[in-house]
C-alpha positions as CSV (number, residue, x, y, z in Angstrom):
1,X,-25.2,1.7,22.4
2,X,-25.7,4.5,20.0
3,X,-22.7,6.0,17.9
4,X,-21.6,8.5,20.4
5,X,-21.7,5.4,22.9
6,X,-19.4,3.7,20.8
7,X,-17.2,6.4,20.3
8,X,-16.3,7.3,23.2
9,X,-15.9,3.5,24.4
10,X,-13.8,2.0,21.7
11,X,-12.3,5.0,19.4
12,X,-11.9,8.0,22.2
13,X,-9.1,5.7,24.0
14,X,-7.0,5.2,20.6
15,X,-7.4,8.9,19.4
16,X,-4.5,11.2,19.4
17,X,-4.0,14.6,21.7
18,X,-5.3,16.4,18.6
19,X,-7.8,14.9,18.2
20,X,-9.4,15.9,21.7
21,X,-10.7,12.6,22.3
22,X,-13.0,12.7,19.8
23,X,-15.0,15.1,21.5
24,X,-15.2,18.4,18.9
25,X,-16.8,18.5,15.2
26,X,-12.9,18.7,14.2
27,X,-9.3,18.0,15.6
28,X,-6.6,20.3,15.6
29,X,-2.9,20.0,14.9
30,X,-0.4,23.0,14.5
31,X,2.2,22.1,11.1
32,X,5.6,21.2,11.3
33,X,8.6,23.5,10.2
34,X,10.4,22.6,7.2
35,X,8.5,19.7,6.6
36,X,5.7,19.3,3.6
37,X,2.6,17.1,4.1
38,X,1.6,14.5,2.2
39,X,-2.2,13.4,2.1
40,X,-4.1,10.7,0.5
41,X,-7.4,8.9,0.9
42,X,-8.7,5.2,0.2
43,X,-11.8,3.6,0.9
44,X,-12.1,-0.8,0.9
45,X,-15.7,-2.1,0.7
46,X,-16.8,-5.5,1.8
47,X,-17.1,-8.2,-1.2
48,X,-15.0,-6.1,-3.3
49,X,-11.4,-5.6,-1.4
50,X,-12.4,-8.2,1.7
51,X,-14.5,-11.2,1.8
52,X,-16.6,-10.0,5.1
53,X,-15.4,-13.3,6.9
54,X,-12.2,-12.1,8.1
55,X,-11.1,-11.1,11.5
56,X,-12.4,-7.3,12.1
57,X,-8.6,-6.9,13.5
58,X,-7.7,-8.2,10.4
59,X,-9.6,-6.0,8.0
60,X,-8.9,-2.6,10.2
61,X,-5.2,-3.7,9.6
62,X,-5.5,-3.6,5.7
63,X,-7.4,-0.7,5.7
64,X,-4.8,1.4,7.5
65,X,-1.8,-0.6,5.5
66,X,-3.4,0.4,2.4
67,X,-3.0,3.7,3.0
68,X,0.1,3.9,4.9
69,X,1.7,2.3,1.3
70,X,0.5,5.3,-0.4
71,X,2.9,7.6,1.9
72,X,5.6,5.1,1.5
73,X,5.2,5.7,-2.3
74,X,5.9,9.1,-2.2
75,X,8.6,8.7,0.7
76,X,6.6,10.4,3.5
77,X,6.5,9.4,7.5
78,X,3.2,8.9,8.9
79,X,1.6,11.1,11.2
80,X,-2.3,11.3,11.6
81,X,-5.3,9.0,9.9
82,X,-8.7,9.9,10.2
83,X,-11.4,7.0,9.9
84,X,-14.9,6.6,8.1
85,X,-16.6,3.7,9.0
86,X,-20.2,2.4,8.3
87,X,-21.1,-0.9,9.0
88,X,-24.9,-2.8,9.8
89,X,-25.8,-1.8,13.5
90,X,-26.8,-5.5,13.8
91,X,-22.2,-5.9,13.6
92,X,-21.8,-3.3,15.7
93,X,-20.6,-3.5,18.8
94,X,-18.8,-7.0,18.1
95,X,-16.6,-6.1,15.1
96,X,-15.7,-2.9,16.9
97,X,-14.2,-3.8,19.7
98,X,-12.2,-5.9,17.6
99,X,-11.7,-3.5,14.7
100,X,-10.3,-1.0,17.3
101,X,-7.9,-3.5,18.8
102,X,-6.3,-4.0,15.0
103,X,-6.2,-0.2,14.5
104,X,-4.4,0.1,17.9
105,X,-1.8,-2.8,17.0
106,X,-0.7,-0.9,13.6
107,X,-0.5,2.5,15.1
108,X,2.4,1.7,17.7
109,X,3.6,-0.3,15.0
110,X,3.7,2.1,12.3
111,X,3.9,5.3,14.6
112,X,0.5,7.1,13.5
113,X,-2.1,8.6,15.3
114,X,-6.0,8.8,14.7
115,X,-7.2,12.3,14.6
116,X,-10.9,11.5,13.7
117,X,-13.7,10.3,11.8
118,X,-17.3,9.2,11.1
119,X,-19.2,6.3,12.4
120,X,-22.3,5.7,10.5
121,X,-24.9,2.9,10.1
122,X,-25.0,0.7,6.4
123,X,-27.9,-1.3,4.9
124,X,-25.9,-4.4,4.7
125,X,-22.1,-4.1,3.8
126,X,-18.7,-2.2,5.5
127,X,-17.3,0.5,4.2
128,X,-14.2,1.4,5.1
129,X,-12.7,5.0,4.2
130,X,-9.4,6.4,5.6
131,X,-7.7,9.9,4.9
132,X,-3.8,9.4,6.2
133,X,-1.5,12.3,6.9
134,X,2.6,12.2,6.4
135,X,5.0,14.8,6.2
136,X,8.3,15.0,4.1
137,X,11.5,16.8,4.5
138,X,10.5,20.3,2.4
139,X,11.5,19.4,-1.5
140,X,12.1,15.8,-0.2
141,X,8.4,14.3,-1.4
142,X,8.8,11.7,-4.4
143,X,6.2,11.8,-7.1
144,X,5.4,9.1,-10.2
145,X,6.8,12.1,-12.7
146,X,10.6,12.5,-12.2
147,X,12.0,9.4,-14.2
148,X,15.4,9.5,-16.3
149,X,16.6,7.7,-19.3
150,X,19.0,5.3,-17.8
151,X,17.4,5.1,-14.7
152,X,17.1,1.5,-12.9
153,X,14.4,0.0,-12.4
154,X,13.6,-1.7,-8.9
155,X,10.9,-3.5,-6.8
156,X,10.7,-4.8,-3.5
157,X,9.4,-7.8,-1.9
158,X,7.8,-10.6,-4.1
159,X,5.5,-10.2,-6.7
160,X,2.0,-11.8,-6.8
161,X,1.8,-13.3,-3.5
162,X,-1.4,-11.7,-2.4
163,X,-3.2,-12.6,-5.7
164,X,-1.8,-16.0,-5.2
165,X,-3.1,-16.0,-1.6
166,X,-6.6,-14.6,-2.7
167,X,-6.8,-16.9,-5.3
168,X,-6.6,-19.7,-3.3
169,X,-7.8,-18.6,0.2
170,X,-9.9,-21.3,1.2
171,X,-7.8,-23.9,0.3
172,X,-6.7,-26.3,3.2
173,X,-3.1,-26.8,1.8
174,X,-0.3,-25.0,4.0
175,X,1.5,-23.7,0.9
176,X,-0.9,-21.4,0.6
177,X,-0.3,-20.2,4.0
178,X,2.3,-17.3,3.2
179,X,0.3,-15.8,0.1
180,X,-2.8,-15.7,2.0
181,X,-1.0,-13.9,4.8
182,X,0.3,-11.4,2.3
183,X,-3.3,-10.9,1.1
184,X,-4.9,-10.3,4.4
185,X,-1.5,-7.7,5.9
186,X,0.2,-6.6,3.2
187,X,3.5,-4.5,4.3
188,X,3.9,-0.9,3.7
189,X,7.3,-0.7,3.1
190,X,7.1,2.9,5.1
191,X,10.9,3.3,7.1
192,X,12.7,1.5,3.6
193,X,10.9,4.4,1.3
194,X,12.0,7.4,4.3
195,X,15.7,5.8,4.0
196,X,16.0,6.1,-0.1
197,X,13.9,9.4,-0.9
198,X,17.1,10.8,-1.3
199,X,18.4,8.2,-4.4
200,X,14.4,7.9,-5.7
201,X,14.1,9.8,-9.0
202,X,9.9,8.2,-9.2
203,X,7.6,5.4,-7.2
204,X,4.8,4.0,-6.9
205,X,3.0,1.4,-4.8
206,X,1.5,-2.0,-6.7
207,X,-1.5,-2.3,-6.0
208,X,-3.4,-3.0,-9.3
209,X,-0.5,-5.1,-10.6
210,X,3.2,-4.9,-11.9
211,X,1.9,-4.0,-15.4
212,X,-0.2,-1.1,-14.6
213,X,0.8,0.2,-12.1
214,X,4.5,0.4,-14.1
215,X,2.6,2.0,-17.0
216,X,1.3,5.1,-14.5
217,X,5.2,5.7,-13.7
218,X,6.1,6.1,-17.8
219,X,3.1,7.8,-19.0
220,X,3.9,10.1,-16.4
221,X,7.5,10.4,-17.2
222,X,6.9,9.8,-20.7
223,X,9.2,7.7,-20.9
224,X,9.9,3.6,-21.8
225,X,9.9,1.1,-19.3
226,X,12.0,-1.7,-20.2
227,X,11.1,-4.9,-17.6
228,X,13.5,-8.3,-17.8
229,X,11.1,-11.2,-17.3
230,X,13.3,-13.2,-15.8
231,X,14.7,-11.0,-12.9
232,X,11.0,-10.8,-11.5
233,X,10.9,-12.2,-7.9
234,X,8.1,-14.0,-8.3
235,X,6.5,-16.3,-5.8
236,X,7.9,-20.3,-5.4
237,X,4.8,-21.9,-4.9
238,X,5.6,-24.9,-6.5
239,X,1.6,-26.0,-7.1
240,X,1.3,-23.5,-9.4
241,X,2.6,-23.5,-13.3
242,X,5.4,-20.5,-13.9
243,X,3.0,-19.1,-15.8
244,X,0.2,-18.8,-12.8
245,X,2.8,-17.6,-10.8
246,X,4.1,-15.1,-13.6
247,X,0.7,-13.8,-14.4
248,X,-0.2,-13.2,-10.7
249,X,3.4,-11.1,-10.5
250,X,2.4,-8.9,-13.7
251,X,-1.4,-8.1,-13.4
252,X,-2.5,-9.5,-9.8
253,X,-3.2,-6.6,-7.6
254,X,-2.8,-6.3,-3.6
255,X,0.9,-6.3,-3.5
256,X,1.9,-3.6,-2.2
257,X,5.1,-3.6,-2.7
258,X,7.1,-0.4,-4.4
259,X,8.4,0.0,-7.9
260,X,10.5,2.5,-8.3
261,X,13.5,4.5,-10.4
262,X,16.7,5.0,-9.4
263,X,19.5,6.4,-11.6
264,X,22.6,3.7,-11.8
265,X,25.5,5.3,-9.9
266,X,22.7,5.0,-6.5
267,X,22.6,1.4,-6.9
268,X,24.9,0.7,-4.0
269,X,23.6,3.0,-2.0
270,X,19.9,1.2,-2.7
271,X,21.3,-2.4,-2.0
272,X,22.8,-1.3,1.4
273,X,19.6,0.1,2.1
274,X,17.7,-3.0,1.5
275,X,20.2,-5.4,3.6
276,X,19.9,-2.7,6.4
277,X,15.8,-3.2,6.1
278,X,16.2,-6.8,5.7
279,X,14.3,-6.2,2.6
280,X,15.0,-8.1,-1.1
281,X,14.6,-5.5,-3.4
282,X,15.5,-6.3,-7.3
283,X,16.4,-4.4,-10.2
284,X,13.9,-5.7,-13.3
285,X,14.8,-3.6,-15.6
286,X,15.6,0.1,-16.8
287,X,14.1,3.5,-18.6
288,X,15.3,4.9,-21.9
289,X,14.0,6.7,-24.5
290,X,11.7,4.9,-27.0
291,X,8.1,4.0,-27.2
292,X,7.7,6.7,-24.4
293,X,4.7,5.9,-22.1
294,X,4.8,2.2,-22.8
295,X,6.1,-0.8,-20.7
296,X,8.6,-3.1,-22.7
297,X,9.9,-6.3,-23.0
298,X,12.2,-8.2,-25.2
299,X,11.2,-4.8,-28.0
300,X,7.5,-5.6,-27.5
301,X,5.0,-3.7,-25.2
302,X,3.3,-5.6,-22.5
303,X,-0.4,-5.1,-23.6
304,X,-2.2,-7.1,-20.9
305,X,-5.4,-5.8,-18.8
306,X,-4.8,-5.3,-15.1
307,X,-7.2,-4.5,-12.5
308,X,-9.7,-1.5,-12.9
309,X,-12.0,0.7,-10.6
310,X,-14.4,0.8,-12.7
């Protein structure tokens, strides 16, 4: 089967209206009144963000999760992805079929369509690259800039899971189950960001650690970021030290989970939230004026290298 062939085979019957089953040089999609869009693009490589081995269904799920966490930090529903893929034609037709069948599970499940994309041979690794579309309620959209002094400072989920799990991810030993799950599907916390854009003052999503991605929010609000040690809800996998567990939760990447500011009279509104979503969401700390652009603890920065691109 040649690209076209595969096209129309496995993407054609998972592509939106718009996208005119994949059968134009472009889609097409008329915008929304009163509603601003929100775009953002991530590409995973094989080796470097997956291991290769995994389940194609598996892999297409990250890729899109990845992304979708990226709307969910600045509060946006999801609408339309489009899809890059190049792969060794020798992998073809078997990860395919399967990749397609992963895709197909998280769009019902996360309510966004495929509008388009490329589909193009590799040497010897998969590249992944998706563009995702969401919209906003007009003024609604919630950037990394708009911190106050006094604010709260929240995250969701558990922290360092998916560092845990890839850590450890060919160990036999069923403790490691539920980190290794996390690192494989992480959850875009999509419908709880949509349900507190309105009591968000900034967010992010972690995904090169607590640390760093903590320092983007107050560099960009210039501002201090005080974090409590303690309150972190870090993992309970009791074969690790506190400290493993600890340094996973502060400088482990993959969580994505969202860190975000919320000024103090919300709180109520946030925890009622989070029981509504069935979500655990924990305040670790606060924003003030100080040593603005630095994260702080116990009156010291946290000076510790996190994950980088490059």
């Amino acid at each position: 089967m040649d690209e076209f062939d595969l096209i129309k085979k496995y993407f054609a019957p998972i592509s939106s209206i718009e996208s005119q089953s994949l059968s134009n040089d472009g889609a097409f999609f008329r915008p929304k009144i009163n509603l601003d869009y929100v775009v953002s693009t991530d590409t995973i490589i094989e080796k470097i963000h997956f291991k290769g081995d995994e389940s194609p269904d598996l892999i297409a799920k990250k890729a899109l999760r990845t992304n979708l966490s990226d709307l969910a930090a600045m509060g946006a529903d999801p609408e339309f992805y489009s899809l890059a893929l190049s792969l060794p034609k020798i992998k073809a037709k078997n990860f395919i079929k399967n990749f397609v069948k992963g895709l197909k599970e998280d769009q019902k499940e996360y309510k966004v369509k495929l509008l388009g994309g490329d589909l193009t041979a590799s040497p010897d690794i998969i590249v992944i690259t998706i563009n995702i579309i969401g919209t906003v309620p007009r003024g609604k959209c919630i950037s990394r800039s708009n911190s106050m002094a006094n604010d709260l400072l929240y995250v969701t989920g558990t922290l360092g899971l998916s560092n845990i799990g890839l850590l450890n991810l060919y160990k036999n030993d069923k403790k490691y189950s539920k980190a290794k799950l996390k690192y494989y599907l992480p959850q875009p916390r999509v419908s709880f960001s949509a349900s507190v854009r309105n009591f968000v003052t900034s967010m992010i999503d972690i995904s090169d650690g607590l640390v760093q991605d903590c320092r983007h929010l107050a560099r960009e609000s210039n501002l201090e970021f005080v974090i409590n040690l303690k309150n972190l809800p870090i993992s309970n996998i009791n074969l690790l030290s506190y400290k493993e567990r600890l340094n996973s939760a502060l400088i482990g990447g993959d969580d994505y989970e969202l860190l975000f500011t919320s000024a103090p009279e919300h709180k109520e509104n946030i925890n009622k939230i989070a029981k509504l979503h069935d979500l655990k969401v924990t305040n670790i700390g606060y924003v003030k004026i100080g040593n603005n652009g630095q994260v702080t603890s116990n009156n010291r920065p946290i000076n510790i290298d996190a994950y980088k691109h490059f």
